[in-house]
GUPA-351958 format. One record per residue (C-alpha): residue number from 1; x, y, z; residue in three letters. Coordinates in nm, 4 decimals, padded with zeros to 6 digits, always signed. Layout:
residues N
+-----+----------+----------+----------+------+
| seq |        X |        Y |        Z | type |
+-----+----------+----------+----------+------+
| NUM |        X |        Y |        Z |  ALA |
...
+-----+----------+----------+----------+------+
END
This chain:
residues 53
+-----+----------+----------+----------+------+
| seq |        X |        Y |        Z | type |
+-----+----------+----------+----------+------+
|   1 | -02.4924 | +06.6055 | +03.8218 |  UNK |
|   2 | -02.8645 | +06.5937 | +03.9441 |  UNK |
|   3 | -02.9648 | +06.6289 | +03.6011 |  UNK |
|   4 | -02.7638 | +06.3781 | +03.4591 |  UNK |
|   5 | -02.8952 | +06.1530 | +03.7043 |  UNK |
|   6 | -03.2281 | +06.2392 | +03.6558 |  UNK |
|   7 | -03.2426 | +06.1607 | +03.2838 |  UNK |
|   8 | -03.1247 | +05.7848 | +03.3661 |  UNK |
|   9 | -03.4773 | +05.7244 | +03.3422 |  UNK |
|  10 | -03.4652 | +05.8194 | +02.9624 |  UNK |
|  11 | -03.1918 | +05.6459 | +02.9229 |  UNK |
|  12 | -02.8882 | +05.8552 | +02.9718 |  UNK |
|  13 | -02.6044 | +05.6647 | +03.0417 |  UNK |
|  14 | -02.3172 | +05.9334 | +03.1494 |  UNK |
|  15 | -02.3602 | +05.8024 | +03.5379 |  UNK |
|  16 | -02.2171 | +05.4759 | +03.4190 |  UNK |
|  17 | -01.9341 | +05.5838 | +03.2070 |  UNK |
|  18 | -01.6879 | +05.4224 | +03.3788 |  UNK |
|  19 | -01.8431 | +05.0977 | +03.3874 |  UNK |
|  20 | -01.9439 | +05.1182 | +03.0192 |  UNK |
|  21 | -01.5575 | +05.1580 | +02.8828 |  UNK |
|  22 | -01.4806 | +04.9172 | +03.1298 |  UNK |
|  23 | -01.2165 | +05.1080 | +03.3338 |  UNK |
|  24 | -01.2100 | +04.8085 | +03.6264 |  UNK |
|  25 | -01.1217 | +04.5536 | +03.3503 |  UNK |
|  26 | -00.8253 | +04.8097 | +03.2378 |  UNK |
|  27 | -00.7389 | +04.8771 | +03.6316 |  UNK |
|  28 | -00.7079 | +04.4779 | +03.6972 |  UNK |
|  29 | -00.4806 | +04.4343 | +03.3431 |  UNK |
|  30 | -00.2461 | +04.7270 | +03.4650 |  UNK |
|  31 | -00.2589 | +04.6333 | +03.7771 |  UNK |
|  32 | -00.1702 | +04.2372 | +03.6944 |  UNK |
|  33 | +00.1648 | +04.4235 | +03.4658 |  UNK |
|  34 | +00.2758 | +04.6328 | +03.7268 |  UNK |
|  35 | +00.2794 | +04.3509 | +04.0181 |  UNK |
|  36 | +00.0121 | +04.4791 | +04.2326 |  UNK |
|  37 | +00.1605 | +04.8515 | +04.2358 |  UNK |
|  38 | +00.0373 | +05.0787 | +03.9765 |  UNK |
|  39 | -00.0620 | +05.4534 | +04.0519 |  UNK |
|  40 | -00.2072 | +05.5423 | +03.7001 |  UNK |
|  41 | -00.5603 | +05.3271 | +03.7956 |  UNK |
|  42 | -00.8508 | +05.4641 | +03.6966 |  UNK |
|  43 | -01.1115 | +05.3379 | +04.0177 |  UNK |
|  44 | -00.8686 | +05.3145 | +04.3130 |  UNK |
|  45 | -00.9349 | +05.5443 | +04.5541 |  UNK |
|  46 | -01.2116 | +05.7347 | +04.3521 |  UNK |
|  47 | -01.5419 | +05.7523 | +04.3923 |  UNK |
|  48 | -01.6538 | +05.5476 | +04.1690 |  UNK |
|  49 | -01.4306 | +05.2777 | +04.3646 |  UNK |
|  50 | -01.7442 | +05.1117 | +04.4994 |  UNK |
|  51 | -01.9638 | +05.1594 | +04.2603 |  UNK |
|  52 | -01.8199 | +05.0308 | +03.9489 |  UNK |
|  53 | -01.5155 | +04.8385 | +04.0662 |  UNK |
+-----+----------+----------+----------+------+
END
């Protein structure tokens, strides 16, 4: 990924993916449905948890 991460500079975007399709808006809807107890969340417990969540 360094090089991915490196071209940010240039405008590459793929380091942000998750918070450009909006996965946290998604996680919050299925997690409202399902009552507070989904497992098919995109952020929780990933990585990206922090970052984009």
């Amino acid at each position: 990924q360094e090089p991915e991460f490196a071209a940010r500079e240039q405008g590459y975007t793929f380091v942000s993916h998750q918070q450009e399709v909006g996965a946290g808006y998604f996680d919050d809807v299925t997690t409202v449905i399902q009552g507070g107890a989904s497992s098919v969340t995109a952020l929780t417990g990933s990585t990206e948890e922090e970052q984009f969540g």
